[in-house]
Structures are given as structure tokens and as C-alpha cells.
VOVEX-591972 format. One record per residue (C-alpha): x, y negated, z; residue in one letter; residue number from 0. Coordinates in pm, 1 decimal, always signed. Each point is the difference from the previous one (the first is absolute). Example, Ala and Ser with C-alpha at 12.3 -4.5 7.8 and 13.67 -1.06 7.14 Angstrom:
+----------+----------+----------+------+-------+
:        u :        v :        w : zavo : gumar :
+----------+----------+----------+------+-------+
:  +1230.0 :   +450.0 :   +780.0 :    A :     0 :
:   +137.0 :   -344.0 :    -66.0 :    S :     1 :
+----------+----------+----------+------+-------+
***
This chain:
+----------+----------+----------+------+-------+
:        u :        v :        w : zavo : gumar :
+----------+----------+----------+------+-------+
:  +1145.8 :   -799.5 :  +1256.1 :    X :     0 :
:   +314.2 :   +148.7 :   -106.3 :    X :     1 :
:    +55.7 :   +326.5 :   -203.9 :    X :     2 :
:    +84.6 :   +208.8 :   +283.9 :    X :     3 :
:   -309.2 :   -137.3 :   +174.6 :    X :     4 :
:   -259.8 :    +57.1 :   -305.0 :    X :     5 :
:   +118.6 :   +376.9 :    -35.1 :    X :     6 :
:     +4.8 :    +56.1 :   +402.9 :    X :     7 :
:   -414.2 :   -129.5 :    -55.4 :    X :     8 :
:    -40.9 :   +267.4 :   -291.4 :    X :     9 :
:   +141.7 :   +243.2 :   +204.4 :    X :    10 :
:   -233.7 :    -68.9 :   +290.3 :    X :    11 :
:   -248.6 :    +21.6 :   -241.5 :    X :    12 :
:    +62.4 :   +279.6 :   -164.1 :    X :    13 :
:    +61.1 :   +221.0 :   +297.0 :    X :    14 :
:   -376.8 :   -102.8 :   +134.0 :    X :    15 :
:   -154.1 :    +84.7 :   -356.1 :    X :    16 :
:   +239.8 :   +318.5 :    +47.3 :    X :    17 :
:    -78.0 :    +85.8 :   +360.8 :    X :    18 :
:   -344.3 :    +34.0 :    -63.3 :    X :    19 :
:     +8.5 :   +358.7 :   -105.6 :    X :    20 :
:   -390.1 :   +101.3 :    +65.5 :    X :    21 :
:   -122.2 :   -298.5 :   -280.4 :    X :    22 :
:    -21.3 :   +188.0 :   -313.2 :    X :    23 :
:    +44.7 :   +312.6 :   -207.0 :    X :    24 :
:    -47.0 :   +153.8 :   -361.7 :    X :    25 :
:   -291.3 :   +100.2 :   -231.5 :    X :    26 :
:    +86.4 :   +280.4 :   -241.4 :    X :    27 :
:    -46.7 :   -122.6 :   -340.4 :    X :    28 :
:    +57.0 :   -323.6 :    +80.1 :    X :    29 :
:   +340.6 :   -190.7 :   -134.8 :    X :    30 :
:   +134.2 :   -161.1 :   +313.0 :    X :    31 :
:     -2.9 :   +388.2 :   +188.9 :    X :    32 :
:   +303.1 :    +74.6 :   -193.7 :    X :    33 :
:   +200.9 :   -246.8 :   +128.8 :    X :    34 :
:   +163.7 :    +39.8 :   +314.7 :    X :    35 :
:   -173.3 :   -187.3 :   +297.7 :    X :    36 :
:   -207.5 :   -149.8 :   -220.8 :    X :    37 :
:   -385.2 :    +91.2 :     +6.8 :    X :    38 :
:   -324.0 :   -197.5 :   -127.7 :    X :    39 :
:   -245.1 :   +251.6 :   +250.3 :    X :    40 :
:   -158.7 :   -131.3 :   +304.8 :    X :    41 :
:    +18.3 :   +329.7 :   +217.6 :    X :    42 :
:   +379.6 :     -5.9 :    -14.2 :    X :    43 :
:   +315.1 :   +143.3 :   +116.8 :    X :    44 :
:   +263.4 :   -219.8 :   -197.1 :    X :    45 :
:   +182.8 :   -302.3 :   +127.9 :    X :    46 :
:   -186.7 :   -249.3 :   -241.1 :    X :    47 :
:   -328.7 :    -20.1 :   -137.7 :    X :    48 :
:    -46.7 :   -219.6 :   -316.3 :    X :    49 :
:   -380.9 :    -36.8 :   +128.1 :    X :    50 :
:   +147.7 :   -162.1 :   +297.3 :    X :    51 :
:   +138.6 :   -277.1 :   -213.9 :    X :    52 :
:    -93.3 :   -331.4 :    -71.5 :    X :    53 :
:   +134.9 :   -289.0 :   -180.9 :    X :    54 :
:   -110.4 :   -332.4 :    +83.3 :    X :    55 :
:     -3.9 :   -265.0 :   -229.9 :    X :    56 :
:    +77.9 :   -401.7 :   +163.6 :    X :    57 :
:   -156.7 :   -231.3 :    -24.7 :    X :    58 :
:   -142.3 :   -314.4 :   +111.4 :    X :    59 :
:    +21.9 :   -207.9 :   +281.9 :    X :    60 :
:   -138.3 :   -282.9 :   +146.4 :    X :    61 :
:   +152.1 :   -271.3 :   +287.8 :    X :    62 :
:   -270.2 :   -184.9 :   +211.4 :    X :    63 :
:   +253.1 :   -289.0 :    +57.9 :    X :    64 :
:    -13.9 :   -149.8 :   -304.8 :    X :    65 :
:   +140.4 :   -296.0 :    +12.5 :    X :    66 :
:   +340.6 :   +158.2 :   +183.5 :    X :    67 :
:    +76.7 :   +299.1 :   -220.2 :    X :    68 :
:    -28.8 :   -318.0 :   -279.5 :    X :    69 :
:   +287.5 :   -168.0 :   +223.7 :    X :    70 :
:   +206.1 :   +282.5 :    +40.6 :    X :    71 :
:    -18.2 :   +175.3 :   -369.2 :    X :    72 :
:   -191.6 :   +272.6 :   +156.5 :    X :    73 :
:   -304.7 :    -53.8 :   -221.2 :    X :    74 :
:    +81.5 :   +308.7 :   -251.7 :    X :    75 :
:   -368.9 :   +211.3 :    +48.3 :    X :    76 :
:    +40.9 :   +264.9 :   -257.6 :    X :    77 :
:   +271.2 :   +218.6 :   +154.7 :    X :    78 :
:    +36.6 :   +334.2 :   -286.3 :    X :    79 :
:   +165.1 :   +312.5 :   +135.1 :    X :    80 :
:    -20.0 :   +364.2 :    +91.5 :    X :    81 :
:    +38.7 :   +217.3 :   +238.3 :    X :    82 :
:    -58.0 :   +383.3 :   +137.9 :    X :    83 :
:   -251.9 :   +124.1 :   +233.8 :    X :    84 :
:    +37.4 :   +372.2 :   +132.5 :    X :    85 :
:   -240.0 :   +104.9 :   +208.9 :    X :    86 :
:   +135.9 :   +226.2 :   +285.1 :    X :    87 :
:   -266.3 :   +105.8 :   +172.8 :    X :    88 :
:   -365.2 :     -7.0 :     +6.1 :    X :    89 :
:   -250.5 :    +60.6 :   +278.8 :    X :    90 :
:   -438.4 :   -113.5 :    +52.5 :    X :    91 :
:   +152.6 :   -280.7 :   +160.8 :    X :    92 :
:   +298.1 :   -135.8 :   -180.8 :    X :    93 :
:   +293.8 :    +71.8 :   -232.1 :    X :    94 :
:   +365.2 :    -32.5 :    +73.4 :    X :    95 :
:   +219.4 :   -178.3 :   -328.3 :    X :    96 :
:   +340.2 :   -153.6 :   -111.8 :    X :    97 :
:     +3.6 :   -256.0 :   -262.3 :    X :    98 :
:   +299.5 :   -144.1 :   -158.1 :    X :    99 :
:     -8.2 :   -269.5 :   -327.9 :    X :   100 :
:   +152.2 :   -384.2 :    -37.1 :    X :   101 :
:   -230.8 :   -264.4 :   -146.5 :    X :   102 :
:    +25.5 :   -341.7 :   -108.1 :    X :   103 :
:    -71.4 :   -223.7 :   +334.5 :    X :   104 :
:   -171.1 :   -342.3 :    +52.6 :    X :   105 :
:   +390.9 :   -172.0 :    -23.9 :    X :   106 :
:    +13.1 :   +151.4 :   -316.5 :    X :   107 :
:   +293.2 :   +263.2 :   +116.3 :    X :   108 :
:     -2.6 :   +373.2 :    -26.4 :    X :   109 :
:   -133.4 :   +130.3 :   +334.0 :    X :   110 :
:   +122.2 :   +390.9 :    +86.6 :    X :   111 :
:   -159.9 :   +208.5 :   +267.4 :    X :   112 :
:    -73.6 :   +318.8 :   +150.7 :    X :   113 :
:   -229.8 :   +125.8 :   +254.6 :    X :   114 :
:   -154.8 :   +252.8 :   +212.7 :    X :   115 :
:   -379.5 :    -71.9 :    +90.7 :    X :   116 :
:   -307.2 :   +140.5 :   +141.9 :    X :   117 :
:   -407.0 :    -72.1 :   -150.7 :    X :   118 :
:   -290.1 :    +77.5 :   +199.8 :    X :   119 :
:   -300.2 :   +147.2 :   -195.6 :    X :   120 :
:   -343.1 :   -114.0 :    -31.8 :    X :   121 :
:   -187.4 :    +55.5 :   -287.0 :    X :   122 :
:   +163.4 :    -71.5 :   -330.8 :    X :   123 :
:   +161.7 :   -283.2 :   +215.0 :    X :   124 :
:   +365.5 :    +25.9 :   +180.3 :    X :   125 :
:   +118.1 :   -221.9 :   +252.5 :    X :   126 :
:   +372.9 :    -18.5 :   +119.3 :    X :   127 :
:   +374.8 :    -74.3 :    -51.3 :    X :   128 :
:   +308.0 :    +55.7 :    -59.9 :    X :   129 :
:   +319.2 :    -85.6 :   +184.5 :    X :   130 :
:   +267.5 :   -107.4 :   -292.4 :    X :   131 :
:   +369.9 :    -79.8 :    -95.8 :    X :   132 :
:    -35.9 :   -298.9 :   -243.6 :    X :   133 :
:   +268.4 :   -166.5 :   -157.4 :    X :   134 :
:    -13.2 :   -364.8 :   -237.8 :    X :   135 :
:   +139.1 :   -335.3 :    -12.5 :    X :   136 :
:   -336.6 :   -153.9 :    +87.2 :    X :   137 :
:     -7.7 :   +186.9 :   +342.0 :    X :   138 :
:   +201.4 :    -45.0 :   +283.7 :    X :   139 :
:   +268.0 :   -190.4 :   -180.2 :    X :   140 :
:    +59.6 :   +305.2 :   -214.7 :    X :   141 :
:    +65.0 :   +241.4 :   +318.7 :    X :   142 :
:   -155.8 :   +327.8 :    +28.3 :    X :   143 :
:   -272.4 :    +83.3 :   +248.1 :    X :   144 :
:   -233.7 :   +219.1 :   +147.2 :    X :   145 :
:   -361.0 :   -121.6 :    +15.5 :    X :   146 :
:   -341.4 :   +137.7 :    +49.3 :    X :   147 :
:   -246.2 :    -83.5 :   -282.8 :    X :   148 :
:   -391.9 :    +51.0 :    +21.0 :    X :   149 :
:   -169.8 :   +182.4 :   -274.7 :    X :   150 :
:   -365.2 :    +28.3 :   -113.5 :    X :   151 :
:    -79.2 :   +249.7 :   -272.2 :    X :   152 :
:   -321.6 :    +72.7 :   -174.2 :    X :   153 :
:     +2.9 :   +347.3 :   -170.0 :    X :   154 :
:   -205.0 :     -2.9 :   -320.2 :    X :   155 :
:   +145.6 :   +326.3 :   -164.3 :    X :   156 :
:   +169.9 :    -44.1 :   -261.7 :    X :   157 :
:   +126.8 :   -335.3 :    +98.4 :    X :   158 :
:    +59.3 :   -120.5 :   +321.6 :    X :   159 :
:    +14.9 :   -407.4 :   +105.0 :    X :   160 :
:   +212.1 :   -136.4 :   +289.6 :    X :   161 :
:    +74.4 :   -276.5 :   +194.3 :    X :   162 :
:   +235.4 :   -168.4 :   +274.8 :    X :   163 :
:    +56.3 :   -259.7 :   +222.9 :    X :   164 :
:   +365.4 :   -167.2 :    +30.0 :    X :   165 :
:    -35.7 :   -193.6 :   +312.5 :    X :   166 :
:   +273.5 :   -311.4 :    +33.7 :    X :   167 :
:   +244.1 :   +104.8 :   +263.9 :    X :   168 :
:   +253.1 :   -234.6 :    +53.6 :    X :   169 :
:   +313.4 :     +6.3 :   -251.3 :    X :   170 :
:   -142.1 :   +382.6 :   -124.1 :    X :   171 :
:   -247.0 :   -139.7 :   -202.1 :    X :   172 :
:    -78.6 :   -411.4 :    -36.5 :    X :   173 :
:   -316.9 :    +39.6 :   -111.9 :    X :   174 :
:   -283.9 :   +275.8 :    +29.5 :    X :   175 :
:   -151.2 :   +165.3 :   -306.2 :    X :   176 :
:   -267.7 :   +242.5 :   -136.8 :    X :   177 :
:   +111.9 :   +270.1 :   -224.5 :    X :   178 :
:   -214.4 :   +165.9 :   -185.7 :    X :   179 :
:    +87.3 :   +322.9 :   -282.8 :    X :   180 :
:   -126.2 :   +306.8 :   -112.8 :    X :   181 :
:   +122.7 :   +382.0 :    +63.4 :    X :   182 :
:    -45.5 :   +267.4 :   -308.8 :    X :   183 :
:    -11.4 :   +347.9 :   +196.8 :    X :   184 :
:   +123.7 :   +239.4 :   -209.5 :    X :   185 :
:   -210.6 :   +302.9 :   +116.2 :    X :   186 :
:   -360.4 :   -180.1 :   -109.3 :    X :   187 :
:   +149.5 :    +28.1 :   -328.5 :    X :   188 :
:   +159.3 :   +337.8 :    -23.0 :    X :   189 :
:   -276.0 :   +265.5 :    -43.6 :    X :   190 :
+----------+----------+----------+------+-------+
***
């Protein structure tokens, strides 16, 4: 992924986080209301709501075929990282989110990525995907693409623990993988 590529995929993102006008607003008295589109309120009018935010922290990972990712120097299972969560839009039956981070992958080279995904709702349980732009050596021969990625989520408050399912598919990725990392939501925190 090229320069012109990675800021084309902020851009994207940025204009989804942007177009999303109805997710947030501000509190009076509160520090983020007096900055411009920024707002830490969840009944909001403001184009981005810090409670809206989470980071997630990568992570760990783990490859059923052991004895191939050994062959193929794919064996690296602790895979650190970050990334940004923004929750879109919420409903009783799902919420709407972009994410965007780069960790450290299985071959040991920095994967990029960006996505737009969907969670069903049930209980403190979420159940979806995302469909994503990922970029890294260890993929597709280094080439960019767009894939869809499962996602399981349980919601314990102040902490929330995911994981995911990288199916092999052919040259896109040699060898599927569980990931597994945590997301911090900023709004269980802010008071």
C-alpha cells in the first residue's frame, strides 16, 4: 500500500466517522464541549462522540496447523498492536462501526487495515463482521485487499474481549488463525 493509497483509506474513513452527524453532542461543564465537533455526551448533536470510541489492544493468536505455520515461519502467536473502534450507530439489535489499527501478524510483518462492520446484539454478547482493506507482506504477497472478517465480542463494561476467525483462502491467507484482543471503551471510563 502506497502513500497515496493509505491517505485515500483515512479519507474514507474519516468521512464515515464524519458523515455520521446524529452520533454525539456536548455536556455543559464538561471539557471536550468546548471543542469543536468534539463531545463526550451520549444524547448528541456533534460529529464525534469520545464515548463512541474504543481502542483495542492486539493481541494473541493462535494457528490450528501447527506443524505448517512451523514450515512456513508463520508460527509468531503474540501479534501486539492497536487500533480504533468508533461506533456509528447503535440500535436493540446491533451497532454499526469502523475500525482502523496495524498489528504485528503471524509472519511477523506489520499488518494495516481498515474496516466498516456490522454486530448483532444479544445480551452482553455481539456477533458479526466487518468487511476490510488489509495491507502486509504476509498476505497476499504484500497486495492490498478487501476481505470480510467474522467478529465475536463479549461486552463486560469496562473491558470488552474479542475474537476472529482468519479462514485460509488460497494465496490471501496460507494458513487460518484465531485472533484474540481486548477493546478499552472510552465512555465506561469517563463519568
Amino acid at each position: 500500500m502506497d502513500i497515496a493509497d493509505r491517505k485515500r483509506l483515512v479519507r474514507a474513513v474519516l468521512f464515515l466517522v464524519i458523515s455520521t452527524g446524529d452520533v454525539a453532542s456536548a455536556d455543559e461543564g464538561d471539557p471536550a464541549s468546548e471543542m469543536p465537533g468534539f463531545s463526550t455526551s451520549k444524547d448528541t448533536d456533534s460529529w464525534f462522540n469520545l464515548r463512541a470510541l474504543d481502542i483495542n489492544v492486539y493481541g494473541l493468536s493462535y494457528h490450528p496447523d501447527r506443524q505448517t505455520v512451523h514450515e512456513k515461519n508463520l508460527d509468531n502467536q503474540v501479534n501486539p498492536g492497536l487500533a480504533l473502534h468508533y461506533q456509528l450507530h447503535e440500535t436493540a439489535r446491533g451497532i454499526t462501526f469502523v475500525e482502523a489499527g496495524a498489528y504485528e501478524d503471524s509472519g511477523s510483518n506489520w499488518a494495516k487495515f481498515a474496516g466498516l462492520g456490522y454486530q448483532f446484539k444479544f445480551g452482553n454478547w455481539k456477533i458479526g463482521g466487518a468487511v476490510a482493506a488489509v495491507n502486509s507482506a504476509t498476505y497476499n504477497r504484500g497486495t492490498t485487499f478487501v476481505g470480510m472478517i467474522p467478529l465475536v465480542t463479549w461486552d463486560l463494561g469496562r473491558i470488552k474481549l474479542n475474537g476472529t476467525y482468519f479462514p485460509k483462502i488460497a494465496n490471501y491467507n496460507e494458513i487460518d488463525a484465531f485472533g484474540f484482543y481486548l477493546s478499552i471503551p472510552l465512555g465506561a471510563w469517563m463519568h
